[in-house]
C-alpha positions in Angstrom: 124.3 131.9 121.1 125.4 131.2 117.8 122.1 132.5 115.6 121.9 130.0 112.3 119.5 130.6 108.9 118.0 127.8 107.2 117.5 127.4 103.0 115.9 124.4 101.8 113.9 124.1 99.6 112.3 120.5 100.9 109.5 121.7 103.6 110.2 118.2 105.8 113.8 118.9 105.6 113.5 122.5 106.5 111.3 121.4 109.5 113.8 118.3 110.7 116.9 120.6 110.5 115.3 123.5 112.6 114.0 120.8 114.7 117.1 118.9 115.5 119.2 122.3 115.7 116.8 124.0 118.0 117.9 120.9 120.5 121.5 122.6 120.6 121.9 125.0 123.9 124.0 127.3 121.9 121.8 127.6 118.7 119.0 129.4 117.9 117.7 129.3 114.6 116.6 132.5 113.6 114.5 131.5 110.0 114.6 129.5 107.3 113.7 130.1 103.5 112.0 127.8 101.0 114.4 129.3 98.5 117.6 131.1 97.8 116.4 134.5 97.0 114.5 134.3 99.8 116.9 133.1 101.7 119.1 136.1 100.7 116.7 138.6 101.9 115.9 137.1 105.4 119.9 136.9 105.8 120.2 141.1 105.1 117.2 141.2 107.4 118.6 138.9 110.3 122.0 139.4 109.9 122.6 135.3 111.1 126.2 134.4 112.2 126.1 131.3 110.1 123.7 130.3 107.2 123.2 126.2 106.3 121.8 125.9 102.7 121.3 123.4 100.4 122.9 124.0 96.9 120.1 123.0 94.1 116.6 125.3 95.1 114.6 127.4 93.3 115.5 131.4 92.0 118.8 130.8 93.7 121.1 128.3 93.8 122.7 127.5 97.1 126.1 128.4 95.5 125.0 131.9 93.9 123.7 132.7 97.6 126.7 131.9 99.3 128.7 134.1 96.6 126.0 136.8 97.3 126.5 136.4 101.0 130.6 136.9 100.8 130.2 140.1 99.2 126.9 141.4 100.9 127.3 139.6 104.8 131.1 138.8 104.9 130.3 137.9 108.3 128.0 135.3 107.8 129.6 131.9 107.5 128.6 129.9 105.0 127.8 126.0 105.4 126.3 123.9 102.5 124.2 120.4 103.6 123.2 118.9 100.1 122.8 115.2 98.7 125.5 116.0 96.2 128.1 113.9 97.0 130.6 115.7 94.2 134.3 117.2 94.6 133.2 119.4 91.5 130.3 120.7 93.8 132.5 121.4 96.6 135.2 122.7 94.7 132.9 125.7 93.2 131.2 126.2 97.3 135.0 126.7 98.4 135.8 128.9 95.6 132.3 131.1 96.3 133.4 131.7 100.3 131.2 128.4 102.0 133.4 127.4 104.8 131.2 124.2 105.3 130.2 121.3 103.2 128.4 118.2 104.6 126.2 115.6 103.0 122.3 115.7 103.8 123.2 112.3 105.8 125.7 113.7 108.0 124.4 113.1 111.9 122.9 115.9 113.6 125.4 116.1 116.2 128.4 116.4 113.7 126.5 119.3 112.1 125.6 121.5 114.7 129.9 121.0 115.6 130.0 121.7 111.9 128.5 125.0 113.1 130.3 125.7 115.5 133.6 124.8 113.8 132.7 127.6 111.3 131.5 130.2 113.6 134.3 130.1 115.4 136.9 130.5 112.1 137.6 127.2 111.1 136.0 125.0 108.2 134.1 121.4 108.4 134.5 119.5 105.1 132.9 116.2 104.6 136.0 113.8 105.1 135.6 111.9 101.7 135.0 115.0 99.5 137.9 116.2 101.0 140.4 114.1 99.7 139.2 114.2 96.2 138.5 117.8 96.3 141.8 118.7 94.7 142.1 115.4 92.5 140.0 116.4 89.4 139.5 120.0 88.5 137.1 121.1 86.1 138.8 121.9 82.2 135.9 124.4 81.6 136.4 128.2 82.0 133.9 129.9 83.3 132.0 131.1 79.8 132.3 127.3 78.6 130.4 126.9 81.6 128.3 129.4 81.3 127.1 128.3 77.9 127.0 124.9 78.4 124.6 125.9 81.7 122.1 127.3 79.3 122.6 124.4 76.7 121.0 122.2 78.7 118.2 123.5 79.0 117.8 122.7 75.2 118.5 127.2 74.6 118.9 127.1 70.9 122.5 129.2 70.3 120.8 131.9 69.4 118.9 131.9 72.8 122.3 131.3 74.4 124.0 134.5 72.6 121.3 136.6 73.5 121.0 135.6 77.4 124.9 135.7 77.8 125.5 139.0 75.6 127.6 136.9 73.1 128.0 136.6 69.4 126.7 133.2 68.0 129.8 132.3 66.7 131.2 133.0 70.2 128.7 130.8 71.6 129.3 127.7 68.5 133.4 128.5 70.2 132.5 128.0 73.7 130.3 125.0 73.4 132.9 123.2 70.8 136.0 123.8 72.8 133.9 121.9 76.0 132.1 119.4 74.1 136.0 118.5 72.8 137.3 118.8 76.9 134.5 116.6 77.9 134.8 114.2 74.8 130.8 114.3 74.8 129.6 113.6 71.6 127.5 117.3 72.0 125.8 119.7 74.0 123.4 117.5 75.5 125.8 114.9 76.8 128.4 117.6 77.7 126.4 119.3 79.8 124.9 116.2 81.7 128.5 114.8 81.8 129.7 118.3 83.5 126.1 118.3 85.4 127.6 114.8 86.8 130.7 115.9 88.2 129.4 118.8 89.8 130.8 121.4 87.4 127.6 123.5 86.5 
């Protein structure tokens, strides 16, 4: 048996995945969480062969627990079922160890194969994502993104600094050299363009 966690953060969803897994021979869900650090602890507790999360939910994102499941459960495969249908998203779940990404539309019998795909060593990437995966990398660095994260939020610069452990005039850097490699006309609309393609 193959033993699978679940983290969504949408009760019905939660209950229609278990539900439609469950009907597998060689699954047996094992939990699900209503949340990523939740999730994080039932997966140290359970030790599941492969964990299917969604990326946006509460305290965690889906991304941050798959990172924290590399380093933590290197075992544990990671597959990532979200509405997001953006090569930005998927780029940043390959480059945090998830060996799965499907779309929340994806049939249940091409999930649970999904599954097994990934237990077994291998990875199951959503066809269409795939071929753009590689087409349109992000230009921000990982501080640009990092500040423009907690820009839009509406964090003042001084906020920003002080949650980041950065100088101000590091910060002012950060967010000018992105807002310029977005061509946004400022933080706001930087960080929703990046938001858009999947790069925060």
């Amino acid at each position: 048996m193959i033993r699978v966690l679940l983290a969504e953060d949408q009760a019905l969803v939660l209950g229609a995945l278990s539900a439609l897994l469950s009907l597998e021979d060689d699954l047996e869900v094992i939990g699900g969480a209503p949340d990523g650090a939740a999730a994080l602890a039932l997966a140290l507790a359970l030790r599941p062969d492969v964990l299917v999360t969604d990326i946006e939910m509460p305290r965690l994102s889906g991304l941050d627990l798959a990172e924290q499941v590399r380093g933590l459960l290197p075992q544990t495969r990671v597959v990532i079922v979200t509405t997001f249908a953006r090569t930005g998203y998927l780029r940043r779940a390959l480059d945090v160890g998830a060996r799965g990404y499907l779309l929340k539309d994806t049939p249940a019998a091409e999930l649970a194969s999904a599954i097994r795909r990934v237990h077994a060593g291998g990875r199951a990437i959503d066809p269409a994502l795939a071929e753009g995966a590689w087409q349109a990398p992000s230009p921000l660095t990982e501080r640009e993104r990092q500040v423009l994260a907690e820009a839009e939020s509406g964090a003042s610069t001084a906020a920003i600094a002080q949650a980041l452990k950065l100088s101000e005039g590091t910060v002012r850097n950060y967010l000018s050299e992105a807002i310029g490699k977005l061509g946004a006309g400022g933080r706001v609309e930087a960080a929703r363009a990046a938001r858009e393609k999947g790069w925060l």
